[in-house]
C-alpha positions as CSV (number, residue, x, y, z in Angstrom):
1,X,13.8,-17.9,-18.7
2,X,14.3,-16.3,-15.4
3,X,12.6,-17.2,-12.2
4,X,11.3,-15.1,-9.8
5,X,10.9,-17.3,-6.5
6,X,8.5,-16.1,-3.6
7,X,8.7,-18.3,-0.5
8,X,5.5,-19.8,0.8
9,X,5.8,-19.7,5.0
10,X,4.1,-22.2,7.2
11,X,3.7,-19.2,10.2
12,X,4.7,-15.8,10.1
13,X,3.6,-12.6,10.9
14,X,2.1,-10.4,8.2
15,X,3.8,-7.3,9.7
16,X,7.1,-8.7,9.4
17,X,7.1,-9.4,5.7
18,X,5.7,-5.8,5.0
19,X,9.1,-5.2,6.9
20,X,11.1,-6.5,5.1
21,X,12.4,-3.6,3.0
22,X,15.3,-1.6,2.5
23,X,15.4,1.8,4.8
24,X,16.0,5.5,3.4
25,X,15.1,4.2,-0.1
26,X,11.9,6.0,-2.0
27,X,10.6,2.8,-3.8
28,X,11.4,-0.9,-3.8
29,X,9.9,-1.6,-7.7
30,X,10.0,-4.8,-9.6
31,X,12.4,-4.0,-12.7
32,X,14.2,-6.4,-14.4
33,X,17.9,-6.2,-13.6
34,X,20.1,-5.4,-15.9
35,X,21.2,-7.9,-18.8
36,X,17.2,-9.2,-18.7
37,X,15.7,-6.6,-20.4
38,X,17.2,-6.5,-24.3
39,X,14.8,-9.3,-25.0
40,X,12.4,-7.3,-24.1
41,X,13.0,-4.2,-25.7
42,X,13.9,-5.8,-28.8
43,X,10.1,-6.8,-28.9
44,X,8.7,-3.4,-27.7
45,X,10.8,-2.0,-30.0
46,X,9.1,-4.1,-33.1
47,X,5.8,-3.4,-31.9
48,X,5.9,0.3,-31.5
49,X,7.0,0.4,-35.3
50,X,4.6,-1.6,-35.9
51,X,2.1,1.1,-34.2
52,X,3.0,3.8,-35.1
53,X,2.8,7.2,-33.1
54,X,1.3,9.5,-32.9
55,X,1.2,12.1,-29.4
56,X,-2.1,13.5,-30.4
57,X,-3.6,9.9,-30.4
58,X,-7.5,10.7,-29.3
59,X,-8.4,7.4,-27.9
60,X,-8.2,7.8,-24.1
61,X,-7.5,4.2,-22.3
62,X,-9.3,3.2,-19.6
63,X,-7.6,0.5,-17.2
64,X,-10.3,-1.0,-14.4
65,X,-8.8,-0.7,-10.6
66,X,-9.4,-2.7,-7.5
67,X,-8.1,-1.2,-4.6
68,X,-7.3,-3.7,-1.6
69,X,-7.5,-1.7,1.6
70,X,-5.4,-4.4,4.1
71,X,-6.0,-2.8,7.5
72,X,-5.8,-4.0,11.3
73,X,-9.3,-4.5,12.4
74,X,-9.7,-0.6,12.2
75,X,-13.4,0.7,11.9
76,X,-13.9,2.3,8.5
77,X,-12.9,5.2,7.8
78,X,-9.9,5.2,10.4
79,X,-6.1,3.7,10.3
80,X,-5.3,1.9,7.6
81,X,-9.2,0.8,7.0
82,X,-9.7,4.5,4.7
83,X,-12.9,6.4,3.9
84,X,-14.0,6.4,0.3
85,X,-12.6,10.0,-0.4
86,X,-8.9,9.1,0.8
87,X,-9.0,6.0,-1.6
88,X,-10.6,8.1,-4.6
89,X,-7.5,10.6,-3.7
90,X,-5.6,8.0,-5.2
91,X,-6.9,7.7,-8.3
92,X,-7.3,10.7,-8.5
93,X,-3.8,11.6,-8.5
94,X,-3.2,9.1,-10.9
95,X,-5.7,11.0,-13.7
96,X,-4.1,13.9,-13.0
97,X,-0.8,13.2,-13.6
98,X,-1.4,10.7,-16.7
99,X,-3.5,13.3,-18.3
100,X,-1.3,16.2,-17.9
101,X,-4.7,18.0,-16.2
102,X,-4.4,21.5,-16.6
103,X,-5.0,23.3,-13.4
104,X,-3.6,20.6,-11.1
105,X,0.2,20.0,-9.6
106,X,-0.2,16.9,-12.8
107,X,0.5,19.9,-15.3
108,X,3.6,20.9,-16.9
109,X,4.5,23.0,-19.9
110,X,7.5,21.3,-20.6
111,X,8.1,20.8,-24.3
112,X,8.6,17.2,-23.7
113,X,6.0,16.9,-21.5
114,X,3.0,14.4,-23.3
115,X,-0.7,14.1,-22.3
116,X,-0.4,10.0,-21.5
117,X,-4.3,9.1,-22.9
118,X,-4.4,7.1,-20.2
119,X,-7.0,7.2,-17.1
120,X,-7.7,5.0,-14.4
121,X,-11.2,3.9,-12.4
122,X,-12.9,1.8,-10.0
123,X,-14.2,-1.6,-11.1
124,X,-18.1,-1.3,-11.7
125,X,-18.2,-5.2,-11.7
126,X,-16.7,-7.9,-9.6
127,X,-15.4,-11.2,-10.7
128,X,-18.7,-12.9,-10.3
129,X,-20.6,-10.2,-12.4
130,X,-22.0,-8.3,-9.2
131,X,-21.9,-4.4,-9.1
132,X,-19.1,-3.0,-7.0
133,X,-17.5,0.1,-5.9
134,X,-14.0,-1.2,-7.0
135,X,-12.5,-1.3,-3.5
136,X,-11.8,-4.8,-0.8
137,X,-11.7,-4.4,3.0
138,X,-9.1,-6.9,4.3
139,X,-8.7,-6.8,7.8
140,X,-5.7,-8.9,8.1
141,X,-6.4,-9.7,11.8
142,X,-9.2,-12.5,10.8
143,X,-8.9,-13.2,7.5
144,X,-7.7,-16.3,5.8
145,X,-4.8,-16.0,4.1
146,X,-1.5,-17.8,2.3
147,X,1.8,-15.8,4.3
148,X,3.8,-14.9,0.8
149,X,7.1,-13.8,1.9
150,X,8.7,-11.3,-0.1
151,X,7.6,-7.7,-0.6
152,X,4.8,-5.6,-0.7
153,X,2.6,-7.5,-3.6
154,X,3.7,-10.9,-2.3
155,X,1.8,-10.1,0.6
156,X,-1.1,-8.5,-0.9
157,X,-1.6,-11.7,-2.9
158,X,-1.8,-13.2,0.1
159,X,-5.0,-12.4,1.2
160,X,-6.8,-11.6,-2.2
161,X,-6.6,-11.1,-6.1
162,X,-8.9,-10.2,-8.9
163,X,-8.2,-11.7,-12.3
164,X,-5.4,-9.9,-13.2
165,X,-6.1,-10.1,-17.0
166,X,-9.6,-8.3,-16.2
167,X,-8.6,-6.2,-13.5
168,X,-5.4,-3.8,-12.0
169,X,-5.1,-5.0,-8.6
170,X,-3.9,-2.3,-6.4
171,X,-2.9,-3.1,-2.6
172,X,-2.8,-0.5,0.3
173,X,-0.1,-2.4,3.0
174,X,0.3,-1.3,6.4
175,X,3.9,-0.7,6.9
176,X,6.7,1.8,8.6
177,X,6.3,5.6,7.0
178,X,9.6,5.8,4.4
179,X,10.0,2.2,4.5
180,X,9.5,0.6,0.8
181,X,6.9,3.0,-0.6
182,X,5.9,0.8,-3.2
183,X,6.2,-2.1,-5.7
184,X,4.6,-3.0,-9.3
185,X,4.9,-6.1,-11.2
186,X,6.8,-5.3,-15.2
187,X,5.2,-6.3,-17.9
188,X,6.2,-8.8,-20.3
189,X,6.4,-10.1,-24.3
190,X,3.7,-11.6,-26.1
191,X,5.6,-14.3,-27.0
192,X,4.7,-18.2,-26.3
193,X,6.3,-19.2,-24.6
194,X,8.8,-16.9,-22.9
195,X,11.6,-16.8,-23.7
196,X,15.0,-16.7,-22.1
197,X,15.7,-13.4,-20.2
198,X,11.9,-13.3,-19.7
199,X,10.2,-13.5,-15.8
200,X,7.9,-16.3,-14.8
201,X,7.0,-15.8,-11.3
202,X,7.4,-19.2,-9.4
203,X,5.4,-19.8,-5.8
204,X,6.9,-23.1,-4.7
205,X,4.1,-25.6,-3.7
206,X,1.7,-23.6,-5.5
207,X,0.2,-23.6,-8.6
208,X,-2.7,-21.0,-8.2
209,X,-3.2,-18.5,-5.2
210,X,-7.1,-17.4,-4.6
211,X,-8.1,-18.9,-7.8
212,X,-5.3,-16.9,-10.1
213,X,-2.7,-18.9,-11.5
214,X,1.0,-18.0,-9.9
215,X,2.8,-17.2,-13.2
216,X,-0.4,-14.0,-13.9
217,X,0.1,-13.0,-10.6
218,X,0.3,-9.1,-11.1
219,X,-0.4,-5.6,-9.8
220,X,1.0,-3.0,-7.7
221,X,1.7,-2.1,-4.1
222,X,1.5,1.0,-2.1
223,X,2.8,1.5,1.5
224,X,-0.7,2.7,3.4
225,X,1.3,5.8,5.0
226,X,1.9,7.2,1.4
227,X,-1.7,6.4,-0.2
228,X,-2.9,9.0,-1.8
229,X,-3.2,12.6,-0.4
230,X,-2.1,11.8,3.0
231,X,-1.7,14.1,6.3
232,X,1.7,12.9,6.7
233,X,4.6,14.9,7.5
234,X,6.8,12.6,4.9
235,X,8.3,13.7,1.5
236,X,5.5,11.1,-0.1
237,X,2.5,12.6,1.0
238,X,0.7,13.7,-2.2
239,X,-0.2,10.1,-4.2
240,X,2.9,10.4,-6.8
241,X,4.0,6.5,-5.0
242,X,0.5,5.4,-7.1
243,X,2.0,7.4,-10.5
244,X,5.3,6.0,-9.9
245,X,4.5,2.4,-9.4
246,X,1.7,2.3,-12.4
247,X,4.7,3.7,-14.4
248,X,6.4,0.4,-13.7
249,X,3.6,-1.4,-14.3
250,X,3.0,0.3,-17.7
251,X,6.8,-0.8,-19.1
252,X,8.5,2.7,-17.3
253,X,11.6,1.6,-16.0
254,X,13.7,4.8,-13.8
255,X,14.8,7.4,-15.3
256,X,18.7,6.2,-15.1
257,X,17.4,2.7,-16.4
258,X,16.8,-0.6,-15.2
259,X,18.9,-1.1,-12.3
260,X,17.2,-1.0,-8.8
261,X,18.8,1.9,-7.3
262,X,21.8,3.7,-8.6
263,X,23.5,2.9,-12.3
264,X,25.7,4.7,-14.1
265,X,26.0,6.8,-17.2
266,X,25.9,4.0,-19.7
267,X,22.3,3.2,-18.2
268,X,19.5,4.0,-20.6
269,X,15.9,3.8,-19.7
270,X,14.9,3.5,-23.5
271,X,13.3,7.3,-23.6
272,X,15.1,9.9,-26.1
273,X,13.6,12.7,-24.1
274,X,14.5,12.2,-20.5
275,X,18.1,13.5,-19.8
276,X,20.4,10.8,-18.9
277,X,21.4,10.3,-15.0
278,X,23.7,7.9,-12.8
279,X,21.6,8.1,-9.9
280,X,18.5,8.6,-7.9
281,X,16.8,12.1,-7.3
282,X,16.1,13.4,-3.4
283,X,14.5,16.0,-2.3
284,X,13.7,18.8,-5.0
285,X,17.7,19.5,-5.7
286,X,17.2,23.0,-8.2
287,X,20.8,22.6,-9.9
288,X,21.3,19.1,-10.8
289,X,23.0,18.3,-13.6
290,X,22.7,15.2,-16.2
291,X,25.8,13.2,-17.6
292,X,25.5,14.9,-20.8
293,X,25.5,18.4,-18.6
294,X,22.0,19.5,-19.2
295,X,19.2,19.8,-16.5
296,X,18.6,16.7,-14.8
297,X,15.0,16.3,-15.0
298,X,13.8,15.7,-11.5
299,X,10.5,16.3,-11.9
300,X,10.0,12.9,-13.6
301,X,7.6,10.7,-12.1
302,X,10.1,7.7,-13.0
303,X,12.5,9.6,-10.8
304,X,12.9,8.9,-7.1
305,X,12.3,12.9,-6.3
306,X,9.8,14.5,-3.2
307,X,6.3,14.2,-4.5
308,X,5.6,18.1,-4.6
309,X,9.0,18.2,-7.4
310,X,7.0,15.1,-9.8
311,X,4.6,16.7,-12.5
312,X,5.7,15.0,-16.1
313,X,5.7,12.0,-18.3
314,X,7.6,12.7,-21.5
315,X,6.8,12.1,-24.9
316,X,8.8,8.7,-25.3
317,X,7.6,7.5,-22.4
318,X,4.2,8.1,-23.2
319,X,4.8,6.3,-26.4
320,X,6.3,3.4,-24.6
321,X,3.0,2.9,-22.0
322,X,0.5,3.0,-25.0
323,X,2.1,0.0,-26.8
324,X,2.8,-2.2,-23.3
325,X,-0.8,-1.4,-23.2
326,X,-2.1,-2.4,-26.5
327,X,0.4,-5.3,-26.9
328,X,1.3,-7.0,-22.8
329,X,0.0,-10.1,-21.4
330,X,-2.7,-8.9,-18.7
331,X,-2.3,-5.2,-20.1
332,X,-4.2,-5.2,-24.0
333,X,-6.9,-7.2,-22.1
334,X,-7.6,-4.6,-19.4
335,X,-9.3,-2.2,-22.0
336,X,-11.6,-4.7,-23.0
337,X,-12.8,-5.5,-19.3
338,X,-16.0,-6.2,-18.2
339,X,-14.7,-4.4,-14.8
340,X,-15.1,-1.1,-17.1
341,X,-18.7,-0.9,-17.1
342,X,-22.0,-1.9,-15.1
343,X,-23.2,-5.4,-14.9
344,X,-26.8,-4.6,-15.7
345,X,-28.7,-2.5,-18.3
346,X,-29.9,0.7,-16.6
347,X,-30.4,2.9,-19.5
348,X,-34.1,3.3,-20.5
349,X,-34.1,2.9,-23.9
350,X,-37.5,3.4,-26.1
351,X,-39.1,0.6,-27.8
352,X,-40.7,1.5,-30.9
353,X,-42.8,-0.2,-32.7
354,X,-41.1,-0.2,-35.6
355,X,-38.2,0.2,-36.2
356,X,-37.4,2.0,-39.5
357,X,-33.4,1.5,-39.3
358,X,-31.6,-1.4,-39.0
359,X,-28.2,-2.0,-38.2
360,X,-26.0,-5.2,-39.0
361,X,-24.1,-7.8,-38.0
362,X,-25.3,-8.4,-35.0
363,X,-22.5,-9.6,-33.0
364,X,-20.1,-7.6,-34.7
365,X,-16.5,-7.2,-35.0
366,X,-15.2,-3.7,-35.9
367,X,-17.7,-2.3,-38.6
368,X,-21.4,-1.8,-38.9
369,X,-23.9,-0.7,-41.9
370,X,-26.8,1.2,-40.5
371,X,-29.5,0.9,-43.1
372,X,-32.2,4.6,-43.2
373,X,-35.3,4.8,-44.7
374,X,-34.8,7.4,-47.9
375,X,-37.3,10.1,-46.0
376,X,-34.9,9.8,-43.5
377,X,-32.4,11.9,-45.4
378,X,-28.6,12.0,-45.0
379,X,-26.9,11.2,-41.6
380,X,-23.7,11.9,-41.0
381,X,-22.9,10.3,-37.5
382,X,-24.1,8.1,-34.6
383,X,-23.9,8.0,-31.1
384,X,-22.7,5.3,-28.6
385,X,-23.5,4.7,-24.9
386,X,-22.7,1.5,-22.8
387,X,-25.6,0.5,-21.4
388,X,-25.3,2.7,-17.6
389,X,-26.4,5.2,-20.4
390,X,-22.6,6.9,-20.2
391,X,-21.6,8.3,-23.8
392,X,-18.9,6.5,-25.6
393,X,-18.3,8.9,-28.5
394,X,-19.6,9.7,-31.9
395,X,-18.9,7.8,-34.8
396,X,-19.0,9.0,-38.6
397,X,-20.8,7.4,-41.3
398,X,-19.9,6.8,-44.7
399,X,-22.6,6.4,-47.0
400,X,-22.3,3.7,-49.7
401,X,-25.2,3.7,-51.6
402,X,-29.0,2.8,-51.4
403,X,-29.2,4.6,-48.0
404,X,-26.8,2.1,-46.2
405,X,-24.1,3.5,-44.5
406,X,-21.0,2.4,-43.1
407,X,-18.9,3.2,-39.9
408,X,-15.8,4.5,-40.7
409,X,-13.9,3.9,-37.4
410,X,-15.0,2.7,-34.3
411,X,-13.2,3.6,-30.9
412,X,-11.2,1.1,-29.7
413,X,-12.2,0.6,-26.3
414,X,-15.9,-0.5,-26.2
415,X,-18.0,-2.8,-23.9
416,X,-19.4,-6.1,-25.0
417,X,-22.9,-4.4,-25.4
418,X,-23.1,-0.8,-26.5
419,X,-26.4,0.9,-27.6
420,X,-26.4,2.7,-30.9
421,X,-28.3,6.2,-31.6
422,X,-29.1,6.5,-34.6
423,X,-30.9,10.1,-35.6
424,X,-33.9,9.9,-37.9
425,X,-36.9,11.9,-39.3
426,X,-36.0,14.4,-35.9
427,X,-36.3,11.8,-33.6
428,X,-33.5,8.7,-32.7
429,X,-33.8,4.9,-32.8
430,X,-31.9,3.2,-30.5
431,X,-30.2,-0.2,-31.5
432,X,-28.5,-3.1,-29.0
433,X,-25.5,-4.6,-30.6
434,X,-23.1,-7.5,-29.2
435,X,-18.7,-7.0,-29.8
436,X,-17.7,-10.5,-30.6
């Protein structure tokens, strides 16, 4: 099993371990280096056959965000301390480019080019249950905190962390423009416990850090200069550091495989679809070539390229997020997060008197009957909200006698509580039911 070691400093100033990073180089991203990762891929490798694929998969992942904005003292809304909009920039580069949105700089028509199913949003409730707007002010001037040494996320973790199994903890770090855009934690097996070739992150002298323990530790990091649409005049200006880094943190490694900067030839980042290269990408070169002679493809976000070049994910890489994501430690158990939805029932649902349907079990686990009055004649869906009132989907029904239905497939992303629609005699009835 390898170790990854942060050191735990008595005194030191924050700014000096933000500085800590290598000049002139794009990203500094947690891979594993190379002779770590077959493990690894031998697993993802038995669970995407296991899977399946398909590209035209309709289930849409949502993974819950918490942004920490680490500032000096600034007032809100200036320096590092940023308004609302520059942080929902952010994300909302992120949506773009995972979803391939059409009429944004996160489209391509590249026949490779894949539609990730895969969106990203503010938390809607904290750790403690509260409401929240997804985003922690740090001002690193007065605030407590543990002085990590290391990089980027080592001192993010310093001051603050949300459960990583419930949440993706994003930090915003105050550094030097150009200097160590970014930095993402990689996922990892399944398997308990890990095995050799695996990464289990040591803190020495600590066993937890803000309530978390030190091997979940997780999350990615983001230079404050580059977060986001930025008015910068920098290469990295337009939020592709975000894409890049949740590409690492999704199972991505770079597009010439998993050594840090520069490999060779025989690298291979486990993608079919992405022409093979020895090295980084800078700037926006229009002629580069591959090692098999074809187009380098330097528009990929897993490449090291200016942020105006980046616009695609490809197929195989698509395929490999989805299955980190329904498979990876503090990954699968992001879609089921109560950071996803509201703490408290806003919707105003109607209470009749009677109730002429009935749906059961209540809990359930991935089916429901709905049970109809026969006047009620035939019903061939139902509707699902989470209980803000936001629509989940419709579900189709598949009748199975004496006016009982069945569902026939439920999405697979759904709150703890949803509210069920059911349409009858021109009107609806509204049911409460409990996920176990």
């Amino acid at each position: 099993m390898k170790r990854i070691k942060i050191s735990a400093l008595i005194s030191l100033v924050v700014i000096q371990c933000i500085s800590a990073q290598s000049v002139d180089q794009r990203q500094d991203c947690l891979v594993k280096d190379p002779g770590d990762f077959e493990f690894f891929e031998s697993w993802l490798q038995s669970k995407s056959v296991q899977r399946g694929y398909s590209i035209t998969s309709d289930v849409i992942y949502r993974i819950p965000v918490v942004v920490h904005v680490l500032h000096m003292g600034d007032p809100m809304g200036e320096g590092f301390n940023f308004s609302e909009e520059q942080i929902h920039s952010q994300i909302e580069v992120m949506n773009q480019d995972f979803r391939k949105k059409e009429g944004t700089s996160g489209y391509n028509e590249h026949p490779d080019g894949a539609d990730a199913g895969i969106e990203f949003i503010l938390a809607k409730t904290s750790p403690d249950g509260e409401p929240t707007n997804g985003i922690v002010r740090i001002d690193m001037t007065t605030s407590d905190h543990l002085n990590l040494s290391g990089d980027l996320l080592a001192v993010g973790w310093s001051f603050n962390v949300w459960d990583p199994h419930e949440y993706l903890n994003v930090y915003s770090v105050p550094s030097i423009p150009d200097f160590g855009l970014g930095y993402a934690r990689f996922p990892i097996t399944d398997l308990i416990p890990l095995p050799d070739g695996q990464e289990e992150l040591i803190i020495p002298g600590f066993e937890t850090v803000h309530g978390v323990a030190v091997r979940d530790l997780d999350g990615i990091a983001i230079n404050a200069n580059h977060f986001g649409r930025v008015d910068l005049e920098s290469s990295y200006n337009l939020g592709r550091t975000g894409t890049h880094e949740a590409g690492h943190f999704l199972g991505l490694y770079h597009t010439w495989g998993p050594a840090k900067f520069e490999g060779t030839c025989n690298g291979d980042d486990f993608c079919e679809d992405t022409p093979p290269t020895s090295d980084l990408t800078t700037g926006c070169p229009a002629n580069k070539l591959a090692c098999d002679g074809s187009k380098a493809m330097i528009e990929n976000y897993m490449d090291y390229s200016d942020d105006a070049c980046m616009n695609i994910f490809t197929r195989d890489q698509v395929k490999r997020m989805r299955t980190v994501l329904e498979n990876s430690p503090r990954r699968k158990s992001l879609l089921t997060s109560k950071g996803l939805f509201p703490p408290d029932p806003v919707l105003n649902i109607p209470e009749p008197i009677v109730q002429q349907t009935s749906v059961y079990p209540n809990p359930f686990e991935d089916q429901l009957f709905i049970h109809m009055p026969e006047k009620a004649g035939l019903t061939e869906n139902i509707e699902l909200y989470d209980l803000s009132g936001y629509y989940l989907g419709k579900v189709s029904l598949k009748p199975v006698g004496n006016q009982t239905y069945h569902t026939t497939r439920l999405p697979g992303q759904l709150p703890k509580t949803i509210i069920i629609k059911v349409p009858v005699e021109n009107k609806a009835e509204w049911h409460r039911v409990i996920r176990k």
